[in-house]
C-alpha positions in Angstrom: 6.1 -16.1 -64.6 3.8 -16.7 -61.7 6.3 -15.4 -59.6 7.2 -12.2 -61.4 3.3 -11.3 -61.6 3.3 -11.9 -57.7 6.6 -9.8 -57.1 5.4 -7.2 -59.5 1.5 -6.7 -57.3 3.3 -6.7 -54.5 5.7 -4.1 -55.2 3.0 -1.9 -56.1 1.0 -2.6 -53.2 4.1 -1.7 -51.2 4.8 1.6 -53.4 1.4 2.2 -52.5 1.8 2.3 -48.8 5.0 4.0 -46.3 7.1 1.7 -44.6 6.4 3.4 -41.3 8.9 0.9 -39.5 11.8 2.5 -41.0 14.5 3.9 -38.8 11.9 3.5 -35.4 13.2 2.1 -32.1 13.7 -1.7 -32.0 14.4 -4.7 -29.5 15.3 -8.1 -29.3 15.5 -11.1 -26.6 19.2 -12.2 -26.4 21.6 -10.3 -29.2 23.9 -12.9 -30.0 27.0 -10.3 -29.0 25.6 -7.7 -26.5 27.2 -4.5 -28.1 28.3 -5.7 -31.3 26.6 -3.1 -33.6 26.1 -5.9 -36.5 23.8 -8.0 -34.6 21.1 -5.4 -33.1 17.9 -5.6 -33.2 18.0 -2.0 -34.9 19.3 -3.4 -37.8 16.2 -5.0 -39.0 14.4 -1.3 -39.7 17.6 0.5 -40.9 16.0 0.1 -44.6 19.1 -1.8 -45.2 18.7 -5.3 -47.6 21.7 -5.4 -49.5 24.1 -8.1 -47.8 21.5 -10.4 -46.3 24.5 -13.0 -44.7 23.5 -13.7 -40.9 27.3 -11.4 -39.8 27.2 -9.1 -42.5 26.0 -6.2 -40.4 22.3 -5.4 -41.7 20.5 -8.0 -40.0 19.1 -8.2 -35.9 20.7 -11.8 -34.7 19.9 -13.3 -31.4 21.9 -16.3 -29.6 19.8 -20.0 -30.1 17.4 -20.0 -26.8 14.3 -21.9 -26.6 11.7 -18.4 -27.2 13.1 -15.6 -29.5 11.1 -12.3 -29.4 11.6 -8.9 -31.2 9.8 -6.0 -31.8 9.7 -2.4 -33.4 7.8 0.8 -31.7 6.3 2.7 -34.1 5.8 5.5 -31.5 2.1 5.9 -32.1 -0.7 3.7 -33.1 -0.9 3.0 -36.6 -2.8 1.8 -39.5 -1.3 -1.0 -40.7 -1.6 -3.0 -44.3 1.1 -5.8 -44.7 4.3 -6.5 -42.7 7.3 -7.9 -44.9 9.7 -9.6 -43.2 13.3 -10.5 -44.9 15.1 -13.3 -43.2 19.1 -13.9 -43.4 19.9 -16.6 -45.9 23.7 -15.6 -46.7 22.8 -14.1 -50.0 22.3 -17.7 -51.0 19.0 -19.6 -51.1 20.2 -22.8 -50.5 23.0 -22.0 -47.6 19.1 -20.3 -46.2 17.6 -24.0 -46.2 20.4 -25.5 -45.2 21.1 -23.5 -42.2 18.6 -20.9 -41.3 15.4 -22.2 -42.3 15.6 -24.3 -39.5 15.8 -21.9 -36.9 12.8 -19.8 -38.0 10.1 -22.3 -39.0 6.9 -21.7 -36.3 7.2 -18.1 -35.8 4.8 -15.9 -35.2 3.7 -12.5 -35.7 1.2 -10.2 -33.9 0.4 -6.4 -34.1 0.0 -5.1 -30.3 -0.8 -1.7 -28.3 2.1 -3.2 -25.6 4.9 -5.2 -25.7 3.0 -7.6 -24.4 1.6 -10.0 -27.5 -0.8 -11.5 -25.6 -2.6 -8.1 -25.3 -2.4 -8.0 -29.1 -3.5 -9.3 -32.2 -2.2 -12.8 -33.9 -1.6 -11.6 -37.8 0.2 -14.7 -38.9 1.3 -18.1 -36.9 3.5 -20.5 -39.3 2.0 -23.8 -39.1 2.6 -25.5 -42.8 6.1 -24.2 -43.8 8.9 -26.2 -44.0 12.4 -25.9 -44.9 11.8 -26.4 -49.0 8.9 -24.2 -48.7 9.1 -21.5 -46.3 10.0 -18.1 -48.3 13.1 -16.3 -47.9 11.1 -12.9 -47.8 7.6 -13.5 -46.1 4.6 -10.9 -46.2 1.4 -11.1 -44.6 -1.7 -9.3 -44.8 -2.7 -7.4 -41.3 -5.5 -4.8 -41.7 -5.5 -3.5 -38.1 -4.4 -0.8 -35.9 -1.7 -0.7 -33.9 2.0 0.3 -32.0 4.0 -2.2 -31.7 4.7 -5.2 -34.8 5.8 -8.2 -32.4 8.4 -11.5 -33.8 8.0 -14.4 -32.2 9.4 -17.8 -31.7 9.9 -20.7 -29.8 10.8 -24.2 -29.0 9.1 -24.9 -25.5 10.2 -28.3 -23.4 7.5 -31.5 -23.6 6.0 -29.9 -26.8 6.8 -32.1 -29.7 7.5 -30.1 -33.3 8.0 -31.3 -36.9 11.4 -33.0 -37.5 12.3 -30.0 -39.7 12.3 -28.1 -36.9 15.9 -27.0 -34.7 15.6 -27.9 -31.2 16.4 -24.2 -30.6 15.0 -20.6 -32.3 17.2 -17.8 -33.7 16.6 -14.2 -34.7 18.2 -13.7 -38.2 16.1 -11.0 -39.4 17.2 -8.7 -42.0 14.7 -6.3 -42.5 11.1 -6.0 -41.2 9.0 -3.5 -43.3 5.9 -2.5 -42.0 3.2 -0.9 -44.6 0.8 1.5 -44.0 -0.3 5.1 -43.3 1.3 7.3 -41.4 -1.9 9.4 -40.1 -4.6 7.6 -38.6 -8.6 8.3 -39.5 -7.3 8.2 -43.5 -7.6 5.0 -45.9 -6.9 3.9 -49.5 -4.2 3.4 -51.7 -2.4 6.6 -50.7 -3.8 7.3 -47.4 -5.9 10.2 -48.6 -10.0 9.6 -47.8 -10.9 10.3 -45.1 -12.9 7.4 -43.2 -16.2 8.0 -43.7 -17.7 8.2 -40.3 -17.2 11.3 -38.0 -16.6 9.4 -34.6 -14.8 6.9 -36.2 -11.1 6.7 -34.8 -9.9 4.0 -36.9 -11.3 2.5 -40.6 -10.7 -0.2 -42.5 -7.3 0.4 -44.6 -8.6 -0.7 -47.7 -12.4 -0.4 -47.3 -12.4 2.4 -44.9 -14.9 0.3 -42.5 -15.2 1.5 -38.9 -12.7 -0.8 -37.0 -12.5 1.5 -33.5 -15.0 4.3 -32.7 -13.6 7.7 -31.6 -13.7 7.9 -27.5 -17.4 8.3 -26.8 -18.9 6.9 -29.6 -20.1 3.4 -30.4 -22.3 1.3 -32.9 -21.2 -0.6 -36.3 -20.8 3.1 -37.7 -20.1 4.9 -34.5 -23.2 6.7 -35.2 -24.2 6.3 -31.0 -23.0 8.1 -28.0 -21.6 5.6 -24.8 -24.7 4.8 -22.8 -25.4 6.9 -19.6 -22.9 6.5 -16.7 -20.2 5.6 -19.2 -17.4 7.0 -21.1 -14.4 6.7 -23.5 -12.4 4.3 -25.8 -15.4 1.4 -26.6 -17.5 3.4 -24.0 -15.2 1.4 -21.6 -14.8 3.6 -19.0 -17.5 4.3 -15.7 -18.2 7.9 -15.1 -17.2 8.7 -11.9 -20.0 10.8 -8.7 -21.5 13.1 -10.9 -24.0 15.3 -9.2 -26.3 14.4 -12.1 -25.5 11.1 -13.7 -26.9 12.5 -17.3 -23.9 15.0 -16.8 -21.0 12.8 -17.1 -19.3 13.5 -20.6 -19.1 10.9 -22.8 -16.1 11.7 -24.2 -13.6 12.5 -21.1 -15.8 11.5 -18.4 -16.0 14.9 -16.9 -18.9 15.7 -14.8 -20.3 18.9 -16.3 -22.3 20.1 -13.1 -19.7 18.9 -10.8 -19.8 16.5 -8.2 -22.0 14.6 -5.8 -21.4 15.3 -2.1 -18.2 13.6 -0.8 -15.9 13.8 -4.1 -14.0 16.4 -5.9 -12.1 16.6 -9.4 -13.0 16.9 -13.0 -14.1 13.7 -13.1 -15.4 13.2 -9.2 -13.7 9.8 -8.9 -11.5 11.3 -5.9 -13.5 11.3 -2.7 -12.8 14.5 0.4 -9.8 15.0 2.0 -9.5 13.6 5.7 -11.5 16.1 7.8 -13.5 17.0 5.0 -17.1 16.5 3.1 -20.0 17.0 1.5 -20.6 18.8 -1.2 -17.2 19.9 -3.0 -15.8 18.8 0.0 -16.4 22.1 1.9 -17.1 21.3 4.9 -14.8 20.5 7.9 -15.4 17.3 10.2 -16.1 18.0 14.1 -12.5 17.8 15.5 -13.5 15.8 17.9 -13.9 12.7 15.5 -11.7 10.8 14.5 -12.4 10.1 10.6 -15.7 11.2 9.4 -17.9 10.2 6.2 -16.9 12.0 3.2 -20.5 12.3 2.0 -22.8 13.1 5.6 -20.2 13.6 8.2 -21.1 11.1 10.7 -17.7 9.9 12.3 -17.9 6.2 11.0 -14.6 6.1 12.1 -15.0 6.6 16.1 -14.4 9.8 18.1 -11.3 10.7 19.5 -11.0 10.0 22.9 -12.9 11.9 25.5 -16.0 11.6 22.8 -18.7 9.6 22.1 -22.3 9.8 19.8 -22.8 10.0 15.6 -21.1 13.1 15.7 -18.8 13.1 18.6 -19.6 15.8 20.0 -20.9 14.6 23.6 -18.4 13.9 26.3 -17.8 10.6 28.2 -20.0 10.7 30.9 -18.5 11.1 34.5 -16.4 8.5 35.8 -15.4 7.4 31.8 -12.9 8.4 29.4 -11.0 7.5 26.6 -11.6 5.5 23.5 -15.5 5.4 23.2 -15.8 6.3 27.0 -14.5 2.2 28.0 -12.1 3.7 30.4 -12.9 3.8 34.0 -11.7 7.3 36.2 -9.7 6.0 39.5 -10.2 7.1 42.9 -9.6 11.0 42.0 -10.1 13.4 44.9 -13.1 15.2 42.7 -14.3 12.7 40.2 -15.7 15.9 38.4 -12.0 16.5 37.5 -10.8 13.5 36.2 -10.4 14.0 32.5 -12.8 12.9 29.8 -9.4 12.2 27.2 -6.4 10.3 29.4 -8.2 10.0 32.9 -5.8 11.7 34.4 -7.2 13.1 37.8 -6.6 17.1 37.8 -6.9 17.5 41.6 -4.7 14.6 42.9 -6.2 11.7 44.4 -8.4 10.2 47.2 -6.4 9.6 50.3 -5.1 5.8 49.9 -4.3 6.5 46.1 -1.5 7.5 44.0 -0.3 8.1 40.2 -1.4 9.9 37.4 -4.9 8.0 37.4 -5.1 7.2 40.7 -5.2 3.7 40.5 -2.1 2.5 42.2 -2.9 2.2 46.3 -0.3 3.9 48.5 3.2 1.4 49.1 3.0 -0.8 53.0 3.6 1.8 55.0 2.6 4.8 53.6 -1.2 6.2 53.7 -2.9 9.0 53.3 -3.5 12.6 50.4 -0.6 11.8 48.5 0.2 8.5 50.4 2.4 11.4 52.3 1.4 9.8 55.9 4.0 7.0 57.4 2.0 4.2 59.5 2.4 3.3 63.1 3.7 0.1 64.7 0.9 -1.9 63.2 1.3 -5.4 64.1 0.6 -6.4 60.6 2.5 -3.3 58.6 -0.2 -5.0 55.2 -3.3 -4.2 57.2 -2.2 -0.4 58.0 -5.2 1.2 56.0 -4.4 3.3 53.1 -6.8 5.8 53.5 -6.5 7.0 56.7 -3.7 4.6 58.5 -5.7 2.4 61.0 -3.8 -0.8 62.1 -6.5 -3.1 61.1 -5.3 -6.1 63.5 -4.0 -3.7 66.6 -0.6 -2.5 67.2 2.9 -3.7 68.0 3.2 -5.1 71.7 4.1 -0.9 73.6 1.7 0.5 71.5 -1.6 1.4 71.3 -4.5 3.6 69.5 -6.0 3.4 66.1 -3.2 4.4 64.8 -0.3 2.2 67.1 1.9 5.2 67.3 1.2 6.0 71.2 3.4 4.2 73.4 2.3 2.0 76.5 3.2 2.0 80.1 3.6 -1.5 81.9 4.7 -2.2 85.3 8.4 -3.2 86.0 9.6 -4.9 89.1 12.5 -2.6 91.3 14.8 -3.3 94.4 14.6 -1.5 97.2 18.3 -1.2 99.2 16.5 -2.9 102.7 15.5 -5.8 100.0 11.8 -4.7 99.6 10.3 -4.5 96.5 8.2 -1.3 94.6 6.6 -1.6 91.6 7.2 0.9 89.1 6.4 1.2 84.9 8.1 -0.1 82.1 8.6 2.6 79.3 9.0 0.8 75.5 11.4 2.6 74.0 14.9 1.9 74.2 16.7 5.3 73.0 19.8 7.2 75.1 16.9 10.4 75.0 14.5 8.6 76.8 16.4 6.2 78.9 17.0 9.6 80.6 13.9 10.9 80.6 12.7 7.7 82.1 14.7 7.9 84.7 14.4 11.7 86.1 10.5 10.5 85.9 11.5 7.8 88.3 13.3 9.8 90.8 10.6 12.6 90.8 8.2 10.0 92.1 10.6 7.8 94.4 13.5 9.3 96.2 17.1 8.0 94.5 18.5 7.0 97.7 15.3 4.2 98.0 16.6 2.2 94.8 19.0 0.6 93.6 20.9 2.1 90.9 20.8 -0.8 88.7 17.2 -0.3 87.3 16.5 -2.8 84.5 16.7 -1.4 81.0 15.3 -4.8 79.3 12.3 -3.7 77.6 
């Protein structure tokens, strides 16, 4: 009798309420046959109880794995009164005790904005069933608000359960009915008053209690609006650089008489564009830094090179350039013209000096604007100078000058034909051209016929 009584109540508590479950999308953790239409998880909100065996087709059935999870989306966050759940037992109570009881004993069920259950809320956790008592069609109470009703299960490693329990869970869900109304902001028996208070979002379903203020609203009867510098669901939300804090809607977070300097945007959470600030962003950073402040414009980020100061608009003082002025100018012909950006010297170099920057001295050998000049017969070639080629430790033996590039004269000893001697000079260099040369000089000065032709060449 007791049992009719309870049926009868809760049929018209479920009359009372839609079933706003039916037909919505589904999922389940590990479908016993991927594919195979008669173990979805859609089955369990098809609206379908009739043949309640575990392979008949109108039940979600998952493989045995050590957590078991399935869920239905009811597409929008709802008011919610009860949650029915009809598990498989092969149309035969007994057959359920015997074989599927087993596998369900422990679950779980929680009523969630997200899949995830953890952000949700815990309606009903099975901790005293077992397999003589646990009913074949379960309903629990669950006077909240949400999107997504949430199955689970599990049989975790190291955790010891009940001896009624199998070492593994299964989904054998038939049909999971979820009652209550289909509009939120309504309550009652039929979903017809209107919750009482004007900023309330969500009520009570059966005493039409605030449970969740309307965005911007707070208090036990939403009767408050978020404090100053906040917005939102639960006043949650931080208003964002509102040129006058008192401005920030509490609702949307919108500031109403725009922004502070330095951000833009309904809600003045996005700060300038690079190159831009102050106050809605209109203003345009000196070119010459290289990321200013989005509220003042001072470069906090450096200048370009070439720059230096707050607001980069002094140039690197002569002789410096680059990066915050740390470079150094080389030996540029006009250090006036050695620019303020790469350092390169615009006029060439100082004589000695060669590249770009004019920091490379001229190659051994070489001297001079352009280290264009060739040294002379330095007797050290290293100490030629660069700048203007003087042989720093004298010349080459024949050679004399700053420079070593004149040659010498030195005496050479010559035969006379009677076997007297004259002494005449030794010339250095050894080419055909001035062997010849050499010797018409000779013969100008001494007559041919008083030598002998065999004049040493052995310089």
């Amino acid at each position: 009798m007791f049992f009719v009584i309870f049926y009868m109540g809760l049929l018209a508590i479920s009359n009372a309420y839609d079933n706003i479950a039916v037909n919505k999308p589904a999922y389940q953790q590990y479908t016993r046959v991927p594919g195979d239409g008669r173990y979805d998880a859609s089955n369990a909100v098809d609206g379908r109880k009739s043949d309640l065996r575990w392979n008949g087709g109108q039940c979600a059935v998952s493989g045995p794995s050590s957590t078991a999870m399935w869920w239905v989306n009811l597409t929008s966050i709802r008011s919610i009164h009860h949650i029915t759940i009809y598990f498989a037992t092969d149309n035969v109570d007994s057959r359920f005790r015997a074989y599927m009881a087993q596998d369900v004993l422990g679950f779980s069920v929680y009523v969630s904005n997200t899949t995830d259950k953890s952000q949700g809320t815990l309606c009903f956790k099975d901790d005293n069933f077992s397999i003589n008592t646990i009913p074949p069609v379960f309903t629990t109470n669950c006077f909240i608000h949400g999107q997504y009703v949430i199955y689970y299960n599990e049989r975790l490693p190291g955790v010891v359960y009940p001896d009624d329990y199998y070492g593994y869970v299964w989904i054998v869900l038939c049909e999971v009915e979820v009652y209550g109304c289909q509009e939120t902001g309504f309550y009652g028996s039929n979903c017809s008053i209107p919750c009482p208070d004007v900023n309330c979002q969500y009520c009570h379903i059966e005493t039409g209690y605030s449970q969740c203020c309307k965005p911007g609203y707070q208090g036990h009867q939403c009767e408050l609006a978020c404090n100053k510098e906040f917005y939102g669901v639960a006043c949650n939300e931080e208003c964002g650089h509102c040129r006058e804090v008192n401005q920030c809607h509490h609702i949307n977070g919108t500031c109403l008489t725009g922004c502070a300097a330095g951000y833009h945007g309904n809600m003045c959470k996005t700060a300038c564009s690079r190159g831009f600030f102050g106050e809605d962003c209109s203003k345009k950073c000196i070119d010459t830094c290289a990321g200013c402040n989005n509220i003042n414009g001072l470069c906090d980020y450096g200048c370009i090179p070439g720059s230096k100061g707050y607001f980069c608009i002094e140039e690197c003082d002569k002789g410096s350039y680059g990066i915050e002025c740390n470079g150094t100018c080389g030996h540029c012909r006009d250090i006036n013209q050695c620019s303020n950006v790469n350092g390169t010297c615009l006029t060439g170099c100082d004589a000695g000096y060669e590249g770009d920057l004019c920091k490379t001295h001229c190659v051994k050998g070489s001297y001079g604007i352009g280290c264009n000049e060739t040294c002379g017969h330095c007797s050290d070639l290293s100490q030629c100078s660069k700048v203007n080629g003087s042989c720093l430790t004298g010349c080459d033996a024949g050679y004399k000058g700053d420079f070593c590039k004149s040659p010498v004269c030195l005496p050479v000893q010559m035969s006379k034909a009677d076997g007297n001697s004259k002494v005449a000079m030794k010339f250095p260099q050894k080419t055909d051209s001035w062997a010849h040369r050499k010797e018409n000089i000779l013969m100008a000065i001494y007559p041919s016929s008083a030598f002998s032709k065999d004049i040493s060449r052995n310089n």
